[in-house]
Structure formats: C-alpha cells, structure tokens
C-alpha positions, 0 to 999 in steps of 0.5 A, spaced: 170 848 272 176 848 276 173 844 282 170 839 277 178 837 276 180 831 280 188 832 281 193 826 281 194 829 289 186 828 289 187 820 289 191 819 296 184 820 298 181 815 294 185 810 296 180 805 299 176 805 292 183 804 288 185 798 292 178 795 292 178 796 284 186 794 283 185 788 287 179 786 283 182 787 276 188 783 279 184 777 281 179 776 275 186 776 270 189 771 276 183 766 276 184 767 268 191 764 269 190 760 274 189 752 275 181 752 277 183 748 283 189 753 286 185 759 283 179 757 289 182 758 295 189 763 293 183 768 290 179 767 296 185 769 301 187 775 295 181 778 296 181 778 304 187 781 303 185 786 299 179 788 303 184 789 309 188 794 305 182 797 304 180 798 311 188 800 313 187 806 308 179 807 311 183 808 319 189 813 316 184 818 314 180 817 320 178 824 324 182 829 318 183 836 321 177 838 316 173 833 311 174 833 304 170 835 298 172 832 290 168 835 285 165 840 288 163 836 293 160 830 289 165 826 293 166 826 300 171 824 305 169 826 312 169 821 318 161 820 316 163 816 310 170 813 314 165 810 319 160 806 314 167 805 309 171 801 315 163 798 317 162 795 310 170 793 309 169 789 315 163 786 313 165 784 307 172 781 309 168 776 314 163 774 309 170 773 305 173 769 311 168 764 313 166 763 304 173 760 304 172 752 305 165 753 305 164 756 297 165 750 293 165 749 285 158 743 286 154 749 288 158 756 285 160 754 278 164 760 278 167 761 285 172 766 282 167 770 280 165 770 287 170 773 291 172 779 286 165 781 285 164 782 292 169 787 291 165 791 287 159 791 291 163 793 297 166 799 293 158 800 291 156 801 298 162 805 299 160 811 293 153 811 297 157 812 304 161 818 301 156 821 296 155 829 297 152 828 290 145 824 287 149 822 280 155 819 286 150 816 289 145 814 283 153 810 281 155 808 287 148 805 288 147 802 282 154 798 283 152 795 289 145 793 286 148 790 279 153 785 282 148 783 288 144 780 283 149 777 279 151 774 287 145 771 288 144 768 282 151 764 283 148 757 284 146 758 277 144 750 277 140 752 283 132 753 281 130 756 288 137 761 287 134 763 279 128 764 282 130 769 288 135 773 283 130 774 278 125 777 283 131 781 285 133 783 279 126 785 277 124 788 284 131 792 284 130 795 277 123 798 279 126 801 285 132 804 282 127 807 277 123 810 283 129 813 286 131 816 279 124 819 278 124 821 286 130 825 285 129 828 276 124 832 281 129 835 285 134 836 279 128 839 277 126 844 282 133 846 285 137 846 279 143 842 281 145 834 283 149 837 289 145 835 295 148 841 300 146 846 293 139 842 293 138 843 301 139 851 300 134 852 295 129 847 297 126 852 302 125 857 298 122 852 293 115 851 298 110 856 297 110 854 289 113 846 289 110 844 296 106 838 293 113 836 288 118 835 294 113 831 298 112 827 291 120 827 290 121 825 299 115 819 297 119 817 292 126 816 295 123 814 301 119 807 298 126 806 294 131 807 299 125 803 303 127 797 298 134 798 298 134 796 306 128 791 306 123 796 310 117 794 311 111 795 307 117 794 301 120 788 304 116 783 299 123 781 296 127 779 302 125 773 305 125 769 297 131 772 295 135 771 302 133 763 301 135 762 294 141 766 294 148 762 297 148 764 304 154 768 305 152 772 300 145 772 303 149 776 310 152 780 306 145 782 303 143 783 311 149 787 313 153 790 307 148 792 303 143 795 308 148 798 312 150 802 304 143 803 304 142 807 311 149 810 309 146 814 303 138 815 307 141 818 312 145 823 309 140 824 304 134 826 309 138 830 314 141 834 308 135 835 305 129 836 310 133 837 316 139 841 316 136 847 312 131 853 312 126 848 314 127 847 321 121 846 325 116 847 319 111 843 317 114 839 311 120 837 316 116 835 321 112 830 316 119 828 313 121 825 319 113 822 322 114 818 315 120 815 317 117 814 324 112 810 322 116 805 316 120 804 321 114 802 326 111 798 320 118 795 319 118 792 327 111 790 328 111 786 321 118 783 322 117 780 328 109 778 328 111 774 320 118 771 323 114 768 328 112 762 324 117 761 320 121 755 319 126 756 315 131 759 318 134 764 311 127 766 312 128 768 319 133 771 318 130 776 313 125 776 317 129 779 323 132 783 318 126 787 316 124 788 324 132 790 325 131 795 319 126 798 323 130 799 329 135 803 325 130 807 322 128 810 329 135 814 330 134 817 323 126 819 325 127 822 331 132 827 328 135 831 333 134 836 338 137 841 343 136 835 348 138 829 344 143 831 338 148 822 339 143 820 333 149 817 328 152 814 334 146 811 337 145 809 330 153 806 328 153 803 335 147 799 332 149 797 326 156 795 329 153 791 334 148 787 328 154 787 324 158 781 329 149 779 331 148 778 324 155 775 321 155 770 327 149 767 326 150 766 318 156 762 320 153 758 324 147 756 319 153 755 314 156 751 319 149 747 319 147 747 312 154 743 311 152 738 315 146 738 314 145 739 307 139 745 308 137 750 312 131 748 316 131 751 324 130 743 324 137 743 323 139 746 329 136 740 333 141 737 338 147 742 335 149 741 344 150 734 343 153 734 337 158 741 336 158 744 343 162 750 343 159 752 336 151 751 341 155 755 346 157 761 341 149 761 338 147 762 344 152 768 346 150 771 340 142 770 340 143 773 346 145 780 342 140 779 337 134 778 343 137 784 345 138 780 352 143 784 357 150 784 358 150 784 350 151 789 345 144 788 342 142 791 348 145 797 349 144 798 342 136 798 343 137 801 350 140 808 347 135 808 341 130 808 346 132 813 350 133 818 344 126 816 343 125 819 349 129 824 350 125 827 344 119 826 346 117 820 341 115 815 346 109 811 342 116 809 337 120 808 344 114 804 347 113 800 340 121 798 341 121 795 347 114 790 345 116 788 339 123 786 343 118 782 347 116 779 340 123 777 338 125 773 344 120 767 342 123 766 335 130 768 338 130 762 343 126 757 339 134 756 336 136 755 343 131 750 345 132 746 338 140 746 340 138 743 347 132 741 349 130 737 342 131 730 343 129 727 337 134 729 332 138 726 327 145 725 329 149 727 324 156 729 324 158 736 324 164 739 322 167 746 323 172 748 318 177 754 321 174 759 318 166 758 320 170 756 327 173 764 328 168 768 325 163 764 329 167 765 336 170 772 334 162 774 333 160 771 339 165 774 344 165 781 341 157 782 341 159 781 348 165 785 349 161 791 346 155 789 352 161 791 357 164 797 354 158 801 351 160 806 353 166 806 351 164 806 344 160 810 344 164 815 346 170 813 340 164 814 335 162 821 338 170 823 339 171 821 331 164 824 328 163 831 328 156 834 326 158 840 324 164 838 320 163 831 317 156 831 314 156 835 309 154 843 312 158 848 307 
C-alpha cells in the first residue's frame, strides 16, 4: 500500500493542477465579494493570470531525467502529459483573453462563473493527459465533460444555447456510460484499472476473451469517437457548437478535443500497441478501426461543411474533418520505417490550435458588429476592417492546408507517415478531401472581398480579439517556415520509450 501514498514531496509535481485549482477557489470567493461590475474584467484578468502560472510550472517540468509515476503510476507526469498540459493552458489563456471585453452580463448572466469554470474544464483535460490509470481518467473526463455542459448552457435566457446544452448533456452522459461499460470489461478481465497492468495481461487473455476485448475496444472507440466530434458519432456538434457562446464553442474545438485525443492515444497504443500483441490479428484491427473513423470523419466533414451557412456550423463541421485528420497518425501505429507519429500528431494539433483559435476571434469580431453569425456577416469585411480580413485570410490559408502555412506541413508529415506505412488509401483520401476544404475555406475569403452587396456596418476590434486574431495569423505562418524546427523541439522533449507509460 506504500506507492498508494501521495507524499507532501509528491505535490511539486502537481503543481500545474494546484495552481489551476487555487485560482479558481480564489476567483469563485472574489466574485462573491466583488462589485458585479469590477468583478467582470478583474476575474477575467486573474484567471488569465492563473492559467500563465500554470503553464509556467508545466514548461519547468519539461524533459525530467525520468517520468514520473504518483499512485502507482495512477498519475503520470512524463513529457507526453507536459506536451497537452502546455496545449490545453495555451488554449485556454486564449480563449480567456479574447472573451474579455467580448462576455458581457446581457448574454451570460454570470460572467464570473464563466471565467473560473474554464479552470476546471482545463484542469479536466489535464488529468485525461496524464492518466496511467482508467479511474484517473474516467475523473479527469468527467471533470472536463460536466463543466463544458454548464459552459455551453451560460446564455441561459438564449433558447438556441438551452437547446445545445440539453443535447450535450444527454448525449455526453451516454458516451460516458459507454466508456464506463467499455472499461468495466477490462477491469473484468485484467483484474486492475492500471493501464500498463491491463496491457500486460490483455495478451494472455485472447484465446478465452477475444470477442470481450474487441467488445470493450468498440466501446471505447464510440465513447472517445464522441468526446472528440469524430464521424459517424459526431451528431451533437454542429447544434451544440452554434448554441453555445462562441468562445466557449473554441474551446469545445481546441481544449476539449485535443484532452480527448491526449487520453485516446495513450489508452490505444498502451492497450493494443505496445504489448504482446504485436503484429497479431486483434492489433492490426484496432488500429484498421481507427483508420477507417478517421476516413469517415474526413469524407463526412468536409462533403456536410459544403452547404452550410452558419459559420459556428462550419466550424464543427470543419472540426469533425480536423478530428479525421488526428486520428491518422494515431492509426497508422508505428513501424521500423516510421515511429514520429506523436510528433506528427502534436505538430498538427499546434498548428489547429492557433488555425482554429484565429478564426473563432474573427468570427467573435463579426458577431459584435453584426449581431449572429451568419457566413454573411463576413460580407465586404476588406472594405470595413482591413487588417482584421488580412489575418482571416492568413489563417484560412492554414486551415485549407495552402503552402507556406503550418497547416500545410501538418497534413504534409501526416501523409508522408501514411506512406511510410504503406497506408496509401488513408494518404490518398487526406489529400482530396483537402481538396474538398478549399471550396468552403475561400468561400470566406470571397465574402470578404469579392461580396458587393453587404450591409455597411461598422466594425470594431476590441484589444484583445486585435492581438489574438494577428498573434494566430503570424504564427500559423511562422510555424510554415520553420516546420522542421518544431518538429525536432517536439521529438528532442518526447521520448518513446521514457514518456509513455512502458514500465
């Protein structure tokens, strides 16, 4: 029972979930005392300021000597976990920054409450990054899911907003009961909620439980399928994601999907990859299965996105065909010609991170002028905002995956790992369902400049929509010119054999 203990010396290496804890307690008293008004934009800042610190003691625990194992390995902190955590608390402080100025009291009655519960949802995915452990991550998951509900329900007087969360909620609590009922098999079968213990003993377990551990995969693989808006159980997203208030609508695109990945990813290649199962039947359709959500995902992102005209429904959409695109490093596994599938999977999820963060603030900016968010509202925006038409269309440049943009080089390393393994039907359908993109991707920019008939409203961009929107554009484009560096910070901090989780 003596590695079940967590010791005061323990704590230093939590200190990224502390912080993020602290400051939400800290917050959800001061806006108890607080005059409403001042309370708004002083939280807002204190929460920014939280996630920064958090982030801070995330980059100090970068590339320790060895990982780190709490509660038997129920926790981990390895630079796999360091990786998402400093994904997520970037994520989030963006999020944070461009709501300031944007949430206001006539939308979100509570705009405290908005600020401190991104703390936890953030501190959700987190625990889902770091898990070695399927009752660590079932909390972690759990975490993240029940304070994005409450998110998405924040414009409470908003019938649209009731509506999606409702949905979410429903939706979310099956998903979970899926993942619950995937997992109660391999509790049953390995004997242990460790994952490393479970990928030990699943092997053995074969001949007697083969159909149980392709029932308990499916079960996982729906439930995850859920958490990150894969195709074919991606029905909640595009209501959910235009009810919700649009910042929180991002973070449900970046923070959350990318905690669902962090967990997918360790879970899968634990489970099924590094193992005794090595080139047997059931890993090879483990990860087939995985290979073919993602060709769903892509194929049905990018055809349903064709037709829409509400740009949050765009956007999920897009997200859905983006979640395909992740998924393909994760299937292809890895080989003795290709083993950068974490890099090629981390560098993506950076360069959708700034894409996807970029577009929502420009949409923020055109749902202040124009009171919805239409892909009409996007009319003339040259004419009327200049420079905030020049960022969009720095960033759709990376979304359509258009060189010199990070975009770009994300898909390019995907594809060249499909081909590398030998997957060239996944490589191939990458590649025209890009195609795909570009019509609905420069149907924004055609509104932006080539629409003559719009309505001439003024548009104003408040100071911090104005830096997240250019800090996005111009590092989508810097991450086009040095992919390579990146990459190899990403494979110098990763270690296959140290950080994830092989004991």
């Amino acid at each position: 029972m003596e590695q079940l203990r967590l010791h005061v010396a323990d704590l230093s290496h939590l200190l990224p979930e502390l912080s993020l804890v602290a400051t939400a307690i800290i917050l959800s008293l001061l806006d108890l005392i607080l005059p409403s008004r001042a309370s708004r934009s002083i939280i807002g800042w204190l929460s920014l300021v939280g996630i920064a610190v958090s982030a801070v003691f995330v980059v100090l625990q970068l590339n320790p000597e060895e990982a780190i194992g709490l509660l038997n390995h129920s926790y981990r902190v390895d630079d796999f976990s360091n990786l998402l955590k400093l994904f997520i608390s970037t994520g989030t402080g963006f999020i944070v920054l461009m709501s300031l100025g944007f949430v206001k009291v006539d939308d979100i009655p509570h705009v405290g409450e908005y600020y401190y519960f991104l703390l936890p949802a953030a501190l959700g995915g987190m625990i889902m990054s770091s898990s070695g452990d399927l009752i660590t991550l079932y909390v972690g998951l759990e975490l993240l899911s029940i304070t994005s509900y409450l998110l998405v329900a924040m414009k409470k007087h908003n019938q649209q907003s009731n509506e999606g969360a409702f949905k979410y909620l429903v939706m979310g609590g099956i998903s979970s009961a899926i993942i619950l009922y995937g997992m109660s098999f391999l509790y049953g079968m390995a004997g242990s909620t460790n994952l490393s213990q479970i990928g030990a003993a699943l092997p053995s377990l074969v001949p007697s439980y083969e159909a149980l551990l392709y029932v308990a995969f499916f079960l996982l693989l729906a439930g995850f399928g859920f958490k990150i808006a894969a195709a074919p159980f991606h029905s909640w997203a595009p209501d959910v994601y235009q009810g919700a208030p649009t910042p929180v609508t991002a973070f449900l695109a970046v923070v959350s999907k990318a905690a669902g990945f962090a967990i997918l990813f360790r879970v899968f290649y634990l489970l099924f990859g590094f193992s005794s199962f090595e080139g047997s039947a059931i890993q090879s359709d483990v990860f087939l299965a995985i290979s073919v959500m993602a060709a769903i995902a892509m194929v049905t992102g990018n055809f349903v996105a064709l037709k829409q005209s509400n740009m949050k429904r765009l956007l999920a959409y897009s997200g859905i065909a983006n979640a395909g695109y992740l998924l393909v490093p994760v299937g292809t596994y890895f080989s003795g010609t290709h083993y950068s599938n974490f890099s090629e999977f981390i560098f993506y999820l950076i360069a959708y991170l700034f894409m996807n963060i970029g577009v929502f603030a420009v949409l923020m900016i055109i749902e202040q002028a124009e009171g919805h968010t239409e892909l009409k509202g996007f009319g003339g925006l040259y004419y009327r905002a200049p420079l905030t038409a020049v960022a969009m269309v720095l960033i759709v440049l990376s979304l359509a995956g258009i060189p010199v943009s990070g975009g770009f080089f994300g898909k390019l390393y995907i594809i060249l790992g499909t081909m590398q393994t030998h997957q060239y039907w996944l490589g191939a359908l990458m590649i025209a369902t890009s195609v795909v993109s570009l019509y609905y991707y420069f149907g924004v920019v055609r509104q932006m400049f080539m629409r003559s008939d719009y309505e001439p409203t003024a548009v104003k961009v408040s100071v911090p929509l104005g830096i997240t929107v250019w800090l996005c554009a111009l590092i989508g484009v810097a991450l086009g010119f040095v992919p390579q560096f990146v990459l190899k910070g990403i494979e110098s901090i990763f270690t296959l054999t140290k950080d994830f989780l092989i004991m």
